[in-house]
Biotite code that builds the C-alpha atoms (Angstrom):
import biotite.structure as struc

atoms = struc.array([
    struc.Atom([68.212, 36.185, 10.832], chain_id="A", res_id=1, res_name="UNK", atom_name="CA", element="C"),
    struc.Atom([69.210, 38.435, 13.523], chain_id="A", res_id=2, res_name="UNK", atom_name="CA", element="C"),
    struc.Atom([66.050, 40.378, 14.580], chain_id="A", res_id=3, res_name="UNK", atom_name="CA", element="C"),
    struc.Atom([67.092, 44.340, 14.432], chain_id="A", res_id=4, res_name="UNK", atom_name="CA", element="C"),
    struc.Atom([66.381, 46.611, 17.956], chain_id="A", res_id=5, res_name="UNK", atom_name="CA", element="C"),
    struc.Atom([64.489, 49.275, 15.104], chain_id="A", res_id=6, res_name="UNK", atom_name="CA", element="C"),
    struc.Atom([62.348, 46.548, 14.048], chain_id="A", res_id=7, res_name="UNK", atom_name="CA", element="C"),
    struc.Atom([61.580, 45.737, 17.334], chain_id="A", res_id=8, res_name="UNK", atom_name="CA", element="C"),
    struc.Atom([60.871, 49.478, 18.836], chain_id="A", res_id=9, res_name="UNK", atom_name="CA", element="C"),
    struc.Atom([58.671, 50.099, 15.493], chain_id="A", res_id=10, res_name="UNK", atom_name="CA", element="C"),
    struc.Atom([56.774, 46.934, 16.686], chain_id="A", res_id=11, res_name="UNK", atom_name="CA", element="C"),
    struc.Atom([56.611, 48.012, 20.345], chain_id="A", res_id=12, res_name="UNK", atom_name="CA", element="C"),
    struc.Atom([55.099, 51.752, 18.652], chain_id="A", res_id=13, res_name="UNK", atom_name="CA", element="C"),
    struc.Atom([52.837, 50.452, 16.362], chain_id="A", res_id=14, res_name="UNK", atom_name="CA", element="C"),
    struc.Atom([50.995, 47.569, 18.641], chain_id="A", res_id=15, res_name="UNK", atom_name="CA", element="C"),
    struc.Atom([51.082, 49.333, 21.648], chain_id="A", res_id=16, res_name="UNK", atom_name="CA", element="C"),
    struc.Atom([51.053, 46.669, 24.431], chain_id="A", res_id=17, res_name="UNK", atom_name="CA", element="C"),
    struc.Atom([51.249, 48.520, 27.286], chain_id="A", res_id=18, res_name="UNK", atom_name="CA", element="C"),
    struc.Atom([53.620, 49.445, 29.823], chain_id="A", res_id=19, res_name="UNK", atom_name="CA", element="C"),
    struc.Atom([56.386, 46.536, 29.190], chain_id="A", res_id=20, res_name="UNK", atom_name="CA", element="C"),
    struc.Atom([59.936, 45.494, 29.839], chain_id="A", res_id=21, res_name="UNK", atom_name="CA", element="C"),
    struc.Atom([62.137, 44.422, 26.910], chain_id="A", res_id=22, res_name="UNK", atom_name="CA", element="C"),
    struc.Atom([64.556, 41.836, 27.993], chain_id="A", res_id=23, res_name="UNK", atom_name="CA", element="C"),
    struc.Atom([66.742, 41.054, 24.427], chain_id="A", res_id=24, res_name="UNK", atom_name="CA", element="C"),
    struc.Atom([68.251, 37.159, 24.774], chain_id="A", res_id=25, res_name="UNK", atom_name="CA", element="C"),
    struc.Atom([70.204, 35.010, 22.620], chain_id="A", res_id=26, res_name="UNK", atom_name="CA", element="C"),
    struc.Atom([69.055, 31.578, 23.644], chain_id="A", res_id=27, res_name="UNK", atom_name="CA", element="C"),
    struc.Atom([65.852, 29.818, 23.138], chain_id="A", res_id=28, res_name="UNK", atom_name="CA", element="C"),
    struc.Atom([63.399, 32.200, 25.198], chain_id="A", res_id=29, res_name="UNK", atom_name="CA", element="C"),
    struc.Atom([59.192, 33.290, 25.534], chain_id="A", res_id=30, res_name="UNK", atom_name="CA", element="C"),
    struc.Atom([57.037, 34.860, 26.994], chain_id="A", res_id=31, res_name="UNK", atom_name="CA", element="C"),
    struc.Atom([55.129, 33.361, 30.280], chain_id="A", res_id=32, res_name="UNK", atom_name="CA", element="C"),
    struc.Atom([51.732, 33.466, 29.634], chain_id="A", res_id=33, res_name="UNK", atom_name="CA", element="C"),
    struc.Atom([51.524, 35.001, 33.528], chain_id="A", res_id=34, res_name="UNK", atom_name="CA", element="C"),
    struc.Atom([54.211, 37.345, 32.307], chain_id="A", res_id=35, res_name="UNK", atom_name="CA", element="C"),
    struc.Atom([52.844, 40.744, 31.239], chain_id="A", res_id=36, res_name="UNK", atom_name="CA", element="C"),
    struc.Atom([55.083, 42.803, 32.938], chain_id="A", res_id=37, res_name="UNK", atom_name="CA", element="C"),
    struc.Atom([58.289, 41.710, 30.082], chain_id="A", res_id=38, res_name="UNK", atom_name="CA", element="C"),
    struc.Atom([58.487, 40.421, 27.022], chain_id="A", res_id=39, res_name="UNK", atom_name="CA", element="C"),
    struc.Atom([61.968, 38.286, 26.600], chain_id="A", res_id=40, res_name="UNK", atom_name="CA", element="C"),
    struc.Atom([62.596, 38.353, 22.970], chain_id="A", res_id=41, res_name="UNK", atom_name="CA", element="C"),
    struc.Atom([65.551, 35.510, 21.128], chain_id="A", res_id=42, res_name="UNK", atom_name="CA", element="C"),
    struc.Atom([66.943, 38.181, 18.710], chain_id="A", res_id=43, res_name="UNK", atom_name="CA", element="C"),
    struc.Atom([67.069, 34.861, 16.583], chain_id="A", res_id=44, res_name="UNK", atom_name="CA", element="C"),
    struc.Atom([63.879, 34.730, 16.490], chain_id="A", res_id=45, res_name="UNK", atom_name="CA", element="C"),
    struc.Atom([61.560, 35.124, 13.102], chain_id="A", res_id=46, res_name="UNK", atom_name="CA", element="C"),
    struc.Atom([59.955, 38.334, 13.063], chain_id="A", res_id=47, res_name="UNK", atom_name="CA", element="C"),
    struc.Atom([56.286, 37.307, 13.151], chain_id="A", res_id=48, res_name="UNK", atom_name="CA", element="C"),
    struc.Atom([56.991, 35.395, 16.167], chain_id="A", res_id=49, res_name="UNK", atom_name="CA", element="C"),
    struc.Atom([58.202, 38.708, 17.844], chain_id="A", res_id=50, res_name="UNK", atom_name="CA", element="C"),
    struc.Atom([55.250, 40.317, 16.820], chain_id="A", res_id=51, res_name="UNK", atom_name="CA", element="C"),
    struc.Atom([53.119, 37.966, 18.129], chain_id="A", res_id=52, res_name="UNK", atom_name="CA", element="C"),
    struc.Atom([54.742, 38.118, 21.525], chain_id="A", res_id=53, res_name="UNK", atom_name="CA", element="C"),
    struc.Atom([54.273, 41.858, 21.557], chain_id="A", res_id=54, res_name="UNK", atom_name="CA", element="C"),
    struc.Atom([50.585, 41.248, 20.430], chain_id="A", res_id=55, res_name="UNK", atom_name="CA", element="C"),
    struc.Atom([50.563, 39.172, 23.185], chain_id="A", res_id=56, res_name="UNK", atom_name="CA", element="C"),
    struc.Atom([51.725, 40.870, 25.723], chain_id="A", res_id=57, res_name="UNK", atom_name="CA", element="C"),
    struc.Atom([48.640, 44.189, 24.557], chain_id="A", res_id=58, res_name="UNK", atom_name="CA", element="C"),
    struc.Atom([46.029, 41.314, 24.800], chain_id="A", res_id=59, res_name="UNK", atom_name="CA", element="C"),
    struc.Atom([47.270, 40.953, 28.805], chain_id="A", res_id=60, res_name="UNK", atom_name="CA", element="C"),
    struc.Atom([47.356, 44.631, 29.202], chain_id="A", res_id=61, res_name="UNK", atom_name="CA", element="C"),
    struc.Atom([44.351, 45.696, 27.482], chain_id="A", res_id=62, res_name="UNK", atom_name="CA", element="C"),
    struc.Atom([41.178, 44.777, 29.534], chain_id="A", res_id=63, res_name="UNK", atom_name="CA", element="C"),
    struc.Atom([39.039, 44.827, 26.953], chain_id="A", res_id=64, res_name="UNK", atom_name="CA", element="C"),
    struc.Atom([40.850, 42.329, 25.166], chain_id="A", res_id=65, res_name="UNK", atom_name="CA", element="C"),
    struc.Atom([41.593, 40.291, 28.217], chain_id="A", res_id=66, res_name="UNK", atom_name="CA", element="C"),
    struc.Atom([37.775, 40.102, 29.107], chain_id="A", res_id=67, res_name="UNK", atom_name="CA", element="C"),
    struc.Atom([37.720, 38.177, 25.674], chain_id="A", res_id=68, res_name="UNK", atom_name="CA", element="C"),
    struc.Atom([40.142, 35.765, 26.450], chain_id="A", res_id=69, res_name="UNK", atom_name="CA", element="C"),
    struc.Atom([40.253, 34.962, 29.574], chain_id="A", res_id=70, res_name="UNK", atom_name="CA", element="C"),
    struc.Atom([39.170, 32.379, 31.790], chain_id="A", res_id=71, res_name="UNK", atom_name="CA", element="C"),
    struc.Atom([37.238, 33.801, 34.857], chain_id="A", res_id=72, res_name="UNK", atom_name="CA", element="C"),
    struc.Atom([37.069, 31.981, 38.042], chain_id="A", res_id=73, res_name="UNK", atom_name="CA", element="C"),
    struc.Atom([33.311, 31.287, 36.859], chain_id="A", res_id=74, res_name="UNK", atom_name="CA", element="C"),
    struc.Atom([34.605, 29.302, 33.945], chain_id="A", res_id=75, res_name="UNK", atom_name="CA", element="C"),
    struc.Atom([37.668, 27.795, 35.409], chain_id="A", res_id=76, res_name="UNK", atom_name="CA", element="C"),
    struc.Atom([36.229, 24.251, 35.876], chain_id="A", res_id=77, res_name="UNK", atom_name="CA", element="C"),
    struc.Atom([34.262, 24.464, 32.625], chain_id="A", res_id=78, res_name="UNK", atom_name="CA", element="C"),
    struc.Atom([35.411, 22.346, 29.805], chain_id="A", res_id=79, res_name="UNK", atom_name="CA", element="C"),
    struc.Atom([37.147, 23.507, 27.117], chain_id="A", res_id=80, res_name="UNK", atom_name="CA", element="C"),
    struc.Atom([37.869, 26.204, 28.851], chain_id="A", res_id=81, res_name="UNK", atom_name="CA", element="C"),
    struc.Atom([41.850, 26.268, 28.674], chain_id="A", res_id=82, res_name="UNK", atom_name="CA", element="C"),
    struc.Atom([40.873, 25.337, 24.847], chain_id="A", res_id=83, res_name="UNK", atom_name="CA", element="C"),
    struc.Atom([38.326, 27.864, 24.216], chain_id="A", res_id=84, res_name="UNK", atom_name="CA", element="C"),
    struc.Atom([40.752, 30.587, 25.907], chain_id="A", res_id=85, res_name="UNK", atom_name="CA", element="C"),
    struc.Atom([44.062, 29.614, 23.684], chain_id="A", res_id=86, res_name="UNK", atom_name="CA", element="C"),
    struc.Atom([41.950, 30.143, 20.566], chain_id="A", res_id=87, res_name="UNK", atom_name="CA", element="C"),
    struc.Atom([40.292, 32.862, 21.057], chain_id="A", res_id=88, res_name="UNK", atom_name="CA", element="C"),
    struc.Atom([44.173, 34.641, 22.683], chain_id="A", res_id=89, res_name="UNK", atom_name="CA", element="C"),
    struc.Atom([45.700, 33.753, 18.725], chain_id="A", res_id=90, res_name="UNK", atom_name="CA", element="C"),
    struc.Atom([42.712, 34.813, 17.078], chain_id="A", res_id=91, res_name="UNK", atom_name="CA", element="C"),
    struc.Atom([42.841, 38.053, 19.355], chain_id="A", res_id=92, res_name="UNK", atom_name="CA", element="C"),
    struc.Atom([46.431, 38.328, 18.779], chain_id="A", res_id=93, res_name="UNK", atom_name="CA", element="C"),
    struc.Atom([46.147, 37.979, 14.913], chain_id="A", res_id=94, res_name="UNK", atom_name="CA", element="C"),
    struc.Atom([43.268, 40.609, 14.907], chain_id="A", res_id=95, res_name="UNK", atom_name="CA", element="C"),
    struc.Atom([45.891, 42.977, 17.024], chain_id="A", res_id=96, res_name="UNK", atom_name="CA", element="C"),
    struc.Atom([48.896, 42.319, 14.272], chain_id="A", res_id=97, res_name="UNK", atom_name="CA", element="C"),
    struc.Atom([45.908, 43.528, 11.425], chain_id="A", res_id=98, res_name="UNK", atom_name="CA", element="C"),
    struc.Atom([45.022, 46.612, 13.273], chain_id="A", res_id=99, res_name="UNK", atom_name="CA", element="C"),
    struc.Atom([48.862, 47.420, 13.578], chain_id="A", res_id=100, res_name="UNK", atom_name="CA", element="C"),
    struc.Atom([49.279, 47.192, 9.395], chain_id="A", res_id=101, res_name="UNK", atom_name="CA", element="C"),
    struc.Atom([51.305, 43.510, 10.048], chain_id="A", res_id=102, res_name="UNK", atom_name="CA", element="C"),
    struc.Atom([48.138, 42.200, 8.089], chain_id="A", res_id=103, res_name="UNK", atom_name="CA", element="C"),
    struc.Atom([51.117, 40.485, 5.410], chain_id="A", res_id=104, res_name="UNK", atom_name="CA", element="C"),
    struc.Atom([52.749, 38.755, 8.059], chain_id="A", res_id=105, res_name="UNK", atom_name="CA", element="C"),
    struc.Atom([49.712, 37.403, 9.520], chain_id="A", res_id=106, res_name="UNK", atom_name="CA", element="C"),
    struc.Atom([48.371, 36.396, 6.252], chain_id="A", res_id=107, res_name="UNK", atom_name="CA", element="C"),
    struc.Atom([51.507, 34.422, 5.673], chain_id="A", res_id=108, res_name="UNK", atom_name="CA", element="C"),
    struc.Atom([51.023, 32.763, 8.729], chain_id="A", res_id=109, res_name="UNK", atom_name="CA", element="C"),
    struc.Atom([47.843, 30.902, 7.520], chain_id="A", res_id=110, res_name="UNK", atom_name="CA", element="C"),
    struc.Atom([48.091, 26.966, 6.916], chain_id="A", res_id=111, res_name="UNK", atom_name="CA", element="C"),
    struc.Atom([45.007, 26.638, 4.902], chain_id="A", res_id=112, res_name="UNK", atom_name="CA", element="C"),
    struc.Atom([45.841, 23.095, 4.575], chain_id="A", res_id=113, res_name="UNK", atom_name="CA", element="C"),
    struc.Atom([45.883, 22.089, 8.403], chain_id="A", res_id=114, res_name="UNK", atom_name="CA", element="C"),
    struc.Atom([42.716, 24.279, 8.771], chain_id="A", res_id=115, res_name="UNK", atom_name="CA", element="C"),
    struc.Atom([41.311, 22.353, 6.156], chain_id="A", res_id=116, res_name="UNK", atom_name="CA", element="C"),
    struc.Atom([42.047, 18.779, 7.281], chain_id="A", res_id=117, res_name="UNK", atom_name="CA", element="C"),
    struc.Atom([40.528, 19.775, 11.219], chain_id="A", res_id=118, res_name="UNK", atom_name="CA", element="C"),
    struc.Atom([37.440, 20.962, 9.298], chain_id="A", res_id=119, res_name="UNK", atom_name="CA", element="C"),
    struc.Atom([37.589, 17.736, 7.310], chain_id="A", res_id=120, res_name="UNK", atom_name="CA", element="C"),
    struc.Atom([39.069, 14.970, 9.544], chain_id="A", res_id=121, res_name="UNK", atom_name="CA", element="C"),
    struc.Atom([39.803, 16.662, 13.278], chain_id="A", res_id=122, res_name="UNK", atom_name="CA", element="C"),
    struc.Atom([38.925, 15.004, 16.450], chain_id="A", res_id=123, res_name="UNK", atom_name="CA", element="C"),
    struc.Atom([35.963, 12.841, 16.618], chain_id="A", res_id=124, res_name="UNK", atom_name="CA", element="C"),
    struc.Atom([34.869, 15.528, 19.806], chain_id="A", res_id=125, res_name="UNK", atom_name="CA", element="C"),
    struc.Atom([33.286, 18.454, 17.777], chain_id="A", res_id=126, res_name="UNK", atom_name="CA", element="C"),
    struc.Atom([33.324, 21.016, 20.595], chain_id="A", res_id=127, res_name="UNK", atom_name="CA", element="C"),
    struc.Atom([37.497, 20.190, 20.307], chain_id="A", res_id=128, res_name="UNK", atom_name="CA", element="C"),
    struc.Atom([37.458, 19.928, 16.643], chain_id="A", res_id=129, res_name="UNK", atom_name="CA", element="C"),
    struc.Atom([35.700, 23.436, 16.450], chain_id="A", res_id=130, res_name="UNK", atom_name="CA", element="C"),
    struc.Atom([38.337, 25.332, 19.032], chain_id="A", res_id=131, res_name="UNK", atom_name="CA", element="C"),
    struc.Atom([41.253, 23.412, 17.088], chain_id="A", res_id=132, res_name="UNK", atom_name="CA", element="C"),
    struc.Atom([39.701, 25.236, 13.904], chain_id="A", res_id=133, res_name="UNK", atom_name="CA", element="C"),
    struc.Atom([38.974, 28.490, 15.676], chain_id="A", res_id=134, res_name="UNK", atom_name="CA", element="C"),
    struc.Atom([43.017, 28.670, 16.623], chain_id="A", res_id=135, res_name="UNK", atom_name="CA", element="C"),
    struc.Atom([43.768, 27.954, 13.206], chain_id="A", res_id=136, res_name="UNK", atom_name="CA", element="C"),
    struc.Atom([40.715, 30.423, 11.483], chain_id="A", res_id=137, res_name="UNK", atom_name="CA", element="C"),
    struc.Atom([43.253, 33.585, 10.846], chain_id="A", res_id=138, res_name="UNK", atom_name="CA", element="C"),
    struc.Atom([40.602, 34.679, 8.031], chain_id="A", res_id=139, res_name="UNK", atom_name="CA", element="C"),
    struc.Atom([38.316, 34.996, 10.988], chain_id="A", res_id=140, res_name="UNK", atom_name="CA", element="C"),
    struc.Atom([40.909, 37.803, 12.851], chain_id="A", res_id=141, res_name="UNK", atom_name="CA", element="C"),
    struc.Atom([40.355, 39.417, 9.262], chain_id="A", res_id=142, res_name="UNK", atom_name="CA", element="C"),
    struc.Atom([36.884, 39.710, 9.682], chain_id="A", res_id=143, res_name="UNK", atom_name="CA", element="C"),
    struc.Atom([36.916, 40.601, 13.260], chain_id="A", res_id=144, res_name="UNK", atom_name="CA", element="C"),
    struc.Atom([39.059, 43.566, 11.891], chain_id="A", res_id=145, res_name="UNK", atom_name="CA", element="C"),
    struc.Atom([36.325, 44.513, 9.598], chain_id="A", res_id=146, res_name="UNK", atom_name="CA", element="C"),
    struc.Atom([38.631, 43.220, 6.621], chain_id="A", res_id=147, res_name="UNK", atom_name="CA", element="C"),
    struc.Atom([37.744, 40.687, 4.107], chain_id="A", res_id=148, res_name="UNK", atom_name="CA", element="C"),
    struc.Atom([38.314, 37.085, 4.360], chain_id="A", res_id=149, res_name="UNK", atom_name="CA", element="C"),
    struc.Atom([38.737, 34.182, 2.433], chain_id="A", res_id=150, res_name="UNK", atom_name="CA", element="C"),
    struc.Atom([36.578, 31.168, 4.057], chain_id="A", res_id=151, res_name="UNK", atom_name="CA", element="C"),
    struc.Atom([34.051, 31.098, 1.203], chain_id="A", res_id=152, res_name="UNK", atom_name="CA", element="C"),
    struc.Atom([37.218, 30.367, -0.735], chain_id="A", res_id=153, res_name="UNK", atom_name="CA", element="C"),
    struc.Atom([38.809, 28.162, 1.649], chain_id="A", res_id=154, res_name="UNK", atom_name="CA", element="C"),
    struc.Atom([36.389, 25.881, 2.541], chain_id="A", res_id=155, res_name="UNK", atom_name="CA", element="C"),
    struc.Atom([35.045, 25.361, -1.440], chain_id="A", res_id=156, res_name="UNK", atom_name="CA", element="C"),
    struc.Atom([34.204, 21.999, -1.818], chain_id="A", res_id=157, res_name="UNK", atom_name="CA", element="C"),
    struc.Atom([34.063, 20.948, 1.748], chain_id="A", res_id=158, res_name="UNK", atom_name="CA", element="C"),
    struc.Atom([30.515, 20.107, 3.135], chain_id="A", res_id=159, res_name="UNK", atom_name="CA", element="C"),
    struc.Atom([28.898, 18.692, 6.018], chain_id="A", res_id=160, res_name="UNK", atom_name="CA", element="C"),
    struc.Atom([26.627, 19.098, 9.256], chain_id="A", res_id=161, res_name="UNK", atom_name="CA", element="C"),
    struc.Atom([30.024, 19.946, 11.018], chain_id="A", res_id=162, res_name="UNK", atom_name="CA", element="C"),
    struc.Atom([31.654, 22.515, 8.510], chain_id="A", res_id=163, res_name="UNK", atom_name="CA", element="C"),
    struc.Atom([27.987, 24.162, 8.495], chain_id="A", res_id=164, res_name="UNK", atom_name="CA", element="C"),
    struc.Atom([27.987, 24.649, 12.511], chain_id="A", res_id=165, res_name="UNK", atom_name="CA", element="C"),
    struc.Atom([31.678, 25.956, 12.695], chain_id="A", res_id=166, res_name="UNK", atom_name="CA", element="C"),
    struc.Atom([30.461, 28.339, 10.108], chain_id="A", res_id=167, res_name="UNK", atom_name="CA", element="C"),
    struc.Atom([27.785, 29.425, 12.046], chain_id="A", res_id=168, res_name="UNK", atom_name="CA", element="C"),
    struc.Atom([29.290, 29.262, 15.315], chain_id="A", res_id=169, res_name="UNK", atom_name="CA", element="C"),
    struc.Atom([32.070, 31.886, 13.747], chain_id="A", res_id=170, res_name="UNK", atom_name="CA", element="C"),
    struc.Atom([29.488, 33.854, 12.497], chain_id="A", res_id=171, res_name="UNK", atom_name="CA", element="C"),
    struc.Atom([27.892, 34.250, 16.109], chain_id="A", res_id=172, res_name="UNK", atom_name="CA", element="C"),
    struc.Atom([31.403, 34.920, 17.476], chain_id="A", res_id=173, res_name="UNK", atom_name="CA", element="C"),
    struc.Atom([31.808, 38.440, 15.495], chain_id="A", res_id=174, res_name="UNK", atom_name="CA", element="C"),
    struc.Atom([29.119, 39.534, 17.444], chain_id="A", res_id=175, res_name="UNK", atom_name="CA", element="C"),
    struc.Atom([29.970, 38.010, 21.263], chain_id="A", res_id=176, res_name="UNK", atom_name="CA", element="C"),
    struc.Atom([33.665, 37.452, 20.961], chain_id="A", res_id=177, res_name="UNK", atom_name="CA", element="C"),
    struc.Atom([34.203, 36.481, 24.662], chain_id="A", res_id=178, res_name="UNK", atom_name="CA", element="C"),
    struc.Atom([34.920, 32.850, 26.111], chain_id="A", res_id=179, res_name="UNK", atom_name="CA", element="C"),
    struc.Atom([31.468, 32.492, 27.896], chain_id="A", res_id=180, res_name="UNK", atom_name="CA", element="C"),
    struc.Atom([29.479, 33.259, 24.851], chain_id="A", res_id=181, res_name="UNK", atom_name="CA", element="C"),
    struc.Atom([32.026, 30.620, 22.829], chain_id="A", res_id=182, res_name="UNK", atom_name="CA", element="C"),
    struc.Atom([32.018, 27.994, 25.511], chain_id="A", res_id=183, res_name="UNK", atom_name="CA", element="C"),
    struc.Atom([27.813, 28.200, 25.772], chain_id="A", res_id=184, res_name="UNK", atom_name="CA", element="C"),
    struc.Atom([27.708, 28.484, 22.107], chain_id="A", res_id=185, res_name="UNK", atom_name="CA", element="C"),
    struc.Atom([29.422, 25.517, 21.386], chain_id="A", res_id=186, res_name="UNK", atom_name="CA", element="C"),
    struc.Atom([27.341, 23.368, 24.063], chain_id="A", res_id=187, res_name="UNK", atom_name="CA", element="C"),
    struc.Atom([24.237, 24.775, 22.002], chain_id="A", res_id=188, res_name="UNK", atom_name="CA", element="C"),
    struc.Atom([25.294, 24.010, 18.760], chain_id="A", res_id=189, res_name="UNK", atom_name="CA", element="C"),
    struc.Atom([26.703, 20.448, 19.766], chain_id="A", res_id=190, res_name="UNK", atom_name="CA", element="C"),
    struc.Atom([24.436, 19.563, 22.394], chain_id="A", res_id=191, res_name="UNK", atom_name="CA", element="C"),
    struc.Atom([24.353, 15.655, 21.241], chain_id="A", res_id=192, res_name="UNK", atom_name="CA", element="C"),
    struc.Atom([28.011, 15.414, 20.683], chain_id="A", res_id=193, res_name="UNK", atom_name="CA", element="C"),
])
């Protein structure tokens, strides 16, 4: 599928990302995640993917979004950091695609099932299993839209000291959505891990 240059110019007026350079390609392309000057789009490309870059490339721009994400030179030898950071950038990037009325492609872009099985059976380090199920928690850029999600429904059946703690470390992180609160958060919660 052969990604149109309307579709693309609707996305770049709806999101918003900022002053940005367009640089169409045909081969295997993305953006830098230094880059937030131009966006290099593979016209082959699916289109959520090239919304996501142009998501992507607002959450650089914006500083309000950016002092969510990013890793400040305060937090740059912290662990989890780099982790921490790369969630919270797709969860911001998901909540930017709602916001823009691409909630159906972002909805389609959920694997319940892998968000599941890290809730279930992820890494034996919580604070790593818990980012690994942040980056995956796209109800959770629903709710930080002020839209419904479906976690009650998703995690039915599942149970456990860890799936209680992720629960309640999301729930902290609609109010203090920033990677200090997250990172300090997480060393609270899991303090004997």
């Amino acid at each position: 599928m052969v990604i149109s240059e309307e579709f693309i110019n609707e996305a770049l007026s709806r999101i918003k990302p900022g002053e940005v350079l367009v640089i169409y390609v045909d081969d295997q392309s993305s953006l830098d995640i230094e880059d937030v000057v131009s966006i290099r789009i593979n016209v082959n490309d699916d289109e959520y993917s090239i919304l996501r870059l142009i998501a992507a490339a607002k959450a650089h721009n914006d500083p309000v979004l950016m002092s969510k994400w990013i890793i400040t030179d305060e937090l740059i030898n912290r662990k989890y950091s780099r982790a921490g950071s790369l969630a919270l950038l797709s969860r911001i990037i998901d909540y930017i695609l709602i916001e823009s009325g691409y909630d159906g492609y972002v909805a389609r872009s959920f694997n319940e099932q892998e968000f599941r099985r890290v809730l279930i059976n992820g890494s034996q380090d919580l604070k790593l299993r818990a980012l690994e199920a942040l980056g995956l928690d796209v109800p959770f850029s629903f709710r930080m839209a002020n839209r419904t999600d479906d976690i009650d429904n998703v995690i039915r059946g599942l149970s456990g000291e860890f799936v209680s703690k992720y629960l309640d470390l999301r729930s902290y992180l609609l109010n203090n959505t920033a990677l200090e609160y997250l990172l300090n958060y997480l060393d609270l919660l899991f303090r004997n891990a």
